[in-house]
C-alpha positions as CSV (number, residue, x, y, z in Angstrom):
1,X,-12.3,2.6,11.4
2,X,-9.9,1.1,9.2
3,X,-8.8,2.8,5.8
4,X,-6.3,1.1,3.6
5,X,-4.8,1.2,-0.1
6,X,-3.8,-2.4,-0.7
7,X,-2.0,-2.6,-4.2
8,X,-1.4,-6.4,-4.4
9,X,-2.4,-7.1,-1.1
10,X,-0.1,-6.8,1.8
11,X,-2.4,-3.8,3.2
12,X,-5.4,-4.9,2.8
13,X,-4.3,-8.6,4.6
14,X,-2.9,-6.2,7.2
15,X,-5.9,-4.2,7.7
16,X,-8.7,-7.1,7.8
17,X,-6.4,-8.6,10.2
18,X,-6.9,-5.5,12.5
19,X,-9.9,-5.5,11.9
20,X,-10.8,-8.8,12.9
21,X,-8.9,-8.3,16.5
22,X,-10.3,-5.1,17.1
23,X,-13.8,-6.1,15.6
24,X,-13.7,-2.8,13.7
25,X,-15.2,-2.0,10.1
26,X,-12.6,-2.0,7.4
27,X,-12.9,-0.1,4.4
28,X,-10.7,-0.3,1.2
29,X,-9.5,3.6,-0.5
30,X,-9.5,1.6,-4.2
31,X,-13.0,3.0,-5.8
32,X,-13.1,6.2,-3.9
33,X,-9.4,6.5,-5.4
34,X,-10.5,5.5,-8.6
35,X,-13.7,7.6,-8.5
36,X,-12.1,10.7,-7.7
37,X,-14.9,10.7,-5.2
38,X,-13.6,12.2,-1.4
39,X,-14.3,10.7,2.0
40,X,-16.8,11.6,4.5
41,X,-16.4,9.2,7.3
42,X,-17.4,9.2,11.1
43,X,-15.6,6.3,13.4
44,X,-16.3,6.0,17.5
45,X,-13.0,4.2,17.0
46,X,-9.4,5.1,16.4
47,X,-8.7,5.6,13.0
48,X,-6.2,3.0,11.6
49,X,-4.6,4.1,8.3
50,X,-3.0,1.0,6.7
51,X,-0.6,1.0,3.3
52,X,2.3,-0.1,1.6
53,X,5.4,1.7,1.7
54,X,6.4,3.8,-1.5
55,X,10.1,4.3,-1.4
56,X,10.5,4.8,2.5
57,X,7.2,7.2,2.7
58,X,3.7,7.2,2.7
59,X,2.0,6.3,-0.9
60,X,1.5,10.1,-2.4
61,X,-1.7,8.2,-4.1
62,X,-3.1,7.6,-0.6
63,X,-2.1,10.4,1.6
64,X,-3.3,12.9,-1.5
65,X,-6.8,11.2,-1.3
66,X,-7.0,11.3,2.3
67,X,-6.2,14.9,2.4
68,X,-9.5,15.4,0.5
69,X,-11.4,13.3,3.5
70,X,-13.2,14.1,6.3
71,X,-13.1,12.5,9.4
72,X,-15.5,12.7,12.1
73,X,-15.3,11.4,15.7
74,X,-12.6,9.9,17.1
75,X,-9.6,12.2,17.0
76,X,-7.4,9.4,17.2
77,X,-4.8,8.8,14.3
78,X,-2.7,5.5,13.8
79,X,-0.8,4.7,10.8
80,X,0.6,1.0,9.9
81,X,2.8,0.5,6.6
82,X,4.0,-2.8,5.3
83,X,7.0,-3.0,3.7
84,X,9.6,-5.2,2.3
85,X,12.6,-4.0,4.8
86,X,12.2,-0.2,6.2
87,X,9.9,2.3,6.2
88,X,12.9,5.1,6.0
89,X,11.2,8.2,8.0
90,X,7.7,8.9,7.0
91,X,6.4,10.0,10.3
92,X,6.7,14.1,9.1
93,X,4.3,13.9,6.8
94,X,2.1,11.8,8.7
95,X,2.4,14.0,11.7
96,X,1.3,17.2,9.4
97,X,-1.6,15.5,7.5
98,X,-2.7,14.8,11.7
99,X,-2.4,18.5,12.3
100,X,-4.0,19.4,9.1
101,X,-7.2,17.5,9.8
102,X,-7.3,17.7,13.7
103,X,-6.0,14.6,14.7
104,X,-4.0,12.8,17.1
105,X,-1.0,11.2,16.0
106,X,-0.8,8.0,18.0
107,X,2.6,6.2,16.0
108,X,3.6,4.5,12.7
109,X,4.2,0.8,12.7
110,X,5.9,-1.5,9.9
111,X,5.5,-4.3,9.3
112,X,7.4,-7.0,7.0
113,X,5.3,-8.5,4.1
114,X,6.8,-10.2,1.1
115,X,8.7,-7.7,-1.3
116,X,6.5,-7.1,-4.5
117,X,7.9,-4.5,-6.2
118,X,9.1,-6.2,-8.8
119,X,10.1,-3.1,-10.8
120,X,13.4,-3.1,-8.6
121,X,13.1,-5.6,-6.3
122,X,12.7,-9.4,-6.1
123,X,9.2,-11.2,-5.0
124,X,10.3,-14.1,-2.4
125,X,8.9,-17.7,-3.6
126,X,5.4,-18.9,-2.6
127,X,6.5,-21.2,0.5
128,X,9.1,-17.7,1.3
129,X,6.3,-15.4,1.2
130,X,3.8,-17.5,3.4
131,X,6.6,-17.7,6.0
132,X,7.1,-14.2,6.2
133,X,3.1,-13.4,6.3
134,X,2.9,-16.1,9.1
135,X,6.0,-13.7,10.8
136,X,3.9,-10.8,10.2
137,X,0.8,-12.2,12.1
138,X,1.8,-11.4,15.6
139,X,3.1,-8.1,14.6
140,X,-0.4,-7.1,13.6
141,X,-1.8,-9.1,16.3
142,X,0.1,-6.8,19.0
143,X,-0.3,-3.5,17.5
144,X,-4.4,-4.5,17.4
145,X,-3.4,-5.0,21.5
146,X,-2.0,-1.6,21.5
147,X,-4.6,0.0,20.0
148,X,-7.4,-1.6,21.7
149,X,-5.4,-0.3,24.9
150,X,-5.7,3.3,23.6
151,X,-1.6,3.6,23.7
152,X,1.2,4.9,21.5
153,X,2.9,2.9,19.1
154,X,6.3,2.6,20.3
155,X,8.3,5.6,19.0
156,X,10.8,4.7,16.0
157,X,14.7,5.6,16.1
158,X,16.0,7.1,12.6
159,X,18.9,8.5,11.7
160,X,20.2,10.4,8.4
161,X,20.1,7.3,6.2
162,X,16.5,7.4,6.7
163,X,16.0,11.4,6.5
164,X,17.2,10.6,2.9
165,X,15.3,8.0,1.9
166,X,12.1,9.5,2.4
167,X,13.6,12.7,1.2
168,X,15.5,13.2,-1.7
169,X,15.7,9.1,-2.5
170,X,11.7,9.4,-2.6
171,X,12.0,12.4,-4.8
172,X,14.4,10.7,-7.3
173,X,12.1,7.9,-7.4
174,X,8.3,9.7,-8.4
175,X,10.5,11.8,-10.7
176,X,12.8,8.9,-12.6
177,X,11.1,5.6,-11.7
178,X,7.3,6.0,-11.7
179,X,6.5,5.6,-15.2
180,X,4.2,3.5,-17.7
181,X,6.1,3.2,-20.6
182,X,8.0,0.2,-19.5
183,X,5.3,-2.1,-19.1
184,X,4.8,-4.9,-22.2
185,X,2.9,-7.0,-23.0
186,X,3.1,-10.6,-24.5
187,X,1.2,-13.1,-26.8
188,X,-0.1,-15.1,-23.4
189,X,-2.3,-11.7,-23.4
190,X,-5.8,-13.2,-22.7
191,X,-7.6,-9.8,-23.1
192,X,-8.8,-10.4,-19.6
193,X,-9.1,-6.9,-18.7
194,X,-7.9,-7.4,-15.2
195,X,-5.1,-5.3,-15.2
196,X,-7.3,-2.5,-16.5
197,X,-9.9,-3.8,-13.4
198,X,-6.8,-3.7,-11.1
199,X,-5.7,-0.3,-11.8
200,X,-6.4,2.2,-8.8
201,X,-5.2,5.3,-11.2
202,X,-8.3,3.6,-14.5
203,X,-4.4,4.2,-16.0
204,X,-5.0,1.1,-18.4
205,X,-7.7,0.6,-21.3
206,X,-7.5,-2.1,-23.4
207,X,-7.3,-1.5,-26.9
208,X,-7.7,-4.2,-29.6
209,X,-8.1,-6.5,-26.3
210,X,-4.5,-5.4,-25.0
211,X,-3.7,-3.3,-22.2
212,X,-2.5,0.2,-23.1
213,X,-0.9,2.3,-20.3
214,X,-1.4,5.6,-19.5
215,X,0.8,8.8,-17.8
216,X,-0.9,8.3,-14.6
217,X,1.1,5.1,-13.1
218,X,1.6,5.0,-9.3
219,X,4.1,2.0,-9.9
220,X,1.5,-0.2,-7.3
221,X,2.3,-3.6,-9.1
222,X,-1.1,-4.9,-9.2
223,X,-1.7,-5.2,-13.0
224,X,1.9,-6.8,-13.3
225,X,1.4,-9.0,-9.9
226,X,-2.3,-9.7,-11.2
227,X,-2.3,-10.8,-14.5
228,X,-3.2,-14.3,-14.3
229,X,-1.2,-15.2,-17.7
230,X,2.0,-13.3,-16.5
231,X,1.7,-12.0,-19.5
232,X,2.9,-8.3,-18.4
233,X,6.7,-7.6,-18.0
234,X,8.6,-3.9,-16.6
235,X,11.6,-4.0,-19.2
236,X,14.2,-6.6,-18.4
237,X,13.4,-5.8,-14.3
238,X,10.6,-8.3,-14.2
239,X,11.8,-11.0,-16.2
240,X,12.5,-14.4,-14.7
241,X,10.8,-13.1,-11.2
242,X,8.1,-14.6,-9.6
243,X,4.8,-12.4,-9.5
244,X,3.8,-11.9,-5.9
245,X,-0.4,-11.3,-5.0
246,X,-0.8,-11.5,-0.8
247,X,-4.0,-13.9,-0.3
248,X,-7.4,-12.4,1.3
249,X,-6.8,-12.7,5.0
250,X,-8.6,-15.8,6.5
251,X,-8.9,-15.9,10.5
């Protein structure tokens, strides 16, 4: 089985892509997540755990929830994380939440998928981001070989740059960086509700038809990426940058 938490997209293209190859259900974390509602899964299969990459480690959102989860049947853990460059060195944790829940850890594999955290960083240009998706294809395309084949992701070389990145860099970040108060809004507004609808966190409510943020913000993107007005800005970080949403994963 296939488990992913998408935020705007990358995952969950990554994770219908595997399982297409490995003709394997796929199931997206969003309303358990959002329900507060634990998992209680059985797979014959090797379980695939697919997400983005929160600075260089495994999305605290995703691996908290899947702590809560059961998992039946195959003892077999893989883990896949798109990124925009690096992954830094999340394999620790991943190794431990494998120990804590019986499983076999079986590798951690990026994979390159159009930047989107637009917070910081800058979202490539349409034609940009469907070459780099295209790039990403065979990537997914082998690790769906490798798994189907019941072997090991190749093993990763880090080094100290990496160490603290996912360490104290990652740290920094949850404590400084992931906050609500610097989203806006604008006059384009068109009290949609689809950031609110977005939200894995129900962190926005709209009030008076405009979205209102609240202290729970995992910095995902997806209300920002999704707005179909671009009517939501992060400070001065997002202005002047293209929004960036990966499309559904078509064959």
């Amino acid at each position: 089985m296939i488990l992913y938490f998408s935020g705007t997209g990358n995952s969950r293209y990554a994770a219908e892509l595997l399982a297409d190859r490995l003709q394997d259900r796929c199931l997206d974390s969003f309303r358990f997540i959002r329900d507060g509602v634990a998992g209680d899964f059985t797979s014959a299969t090797p379980w695939v755990f697919v997400m983005p990459t929160y600075a260089w480690r495994t999305p605290r959102i995703f691996l908290d929830w899947l702590r809560t989860g059961r998992f039946a049947g195959s003892r077999q853990a893989y883990f896949v994380m798109t990124c925009g460059s690096d992954i830094g060195r999340p394999e620790p944790e991943q190794r431990a939440f494998c120990a804590e829940k019986n499983l076999v850890y079986r590798g951690t594999l990026p994979v390159v998928m159009p930047e989107n955290y637009i917070a910081m960083f800058q979202a490539p240009q349409p034609d940009e981001a469907r070459q780099i998706v295209a790039a990403a294809r065979p990537v997914l395309e082998r690790a769906a070989g490798t798994i189907a084949a019941g072997r090991d992701f190749a093993p990763r070389t880090t080094g100290v740059l990496d160490t603290l990145k996912s360490g104290p860099v990652n740290r920094a970040f949850y404590r400084f960086q992931v906050k609500a108060r610097a989203f806006t809004v604008s006059d384009a507004c068109r009290s949609c509700g689809k950031c609110a609808a977005l939200c894995p966190r129900g962190n926005i409510r709209l009030q008076g038809g405009r979205p209102l943020w609240g202290d729970a913000c995992t910095h995902c993107m997806a209300c920002i990426c999704g707005c179909p007005a671009h009517a939501i800005e992060y400070g001065r970080a997002s202005r002047g940058k293209p929004r960036y949403q990966c499309p559904p994963y078509r064959g």
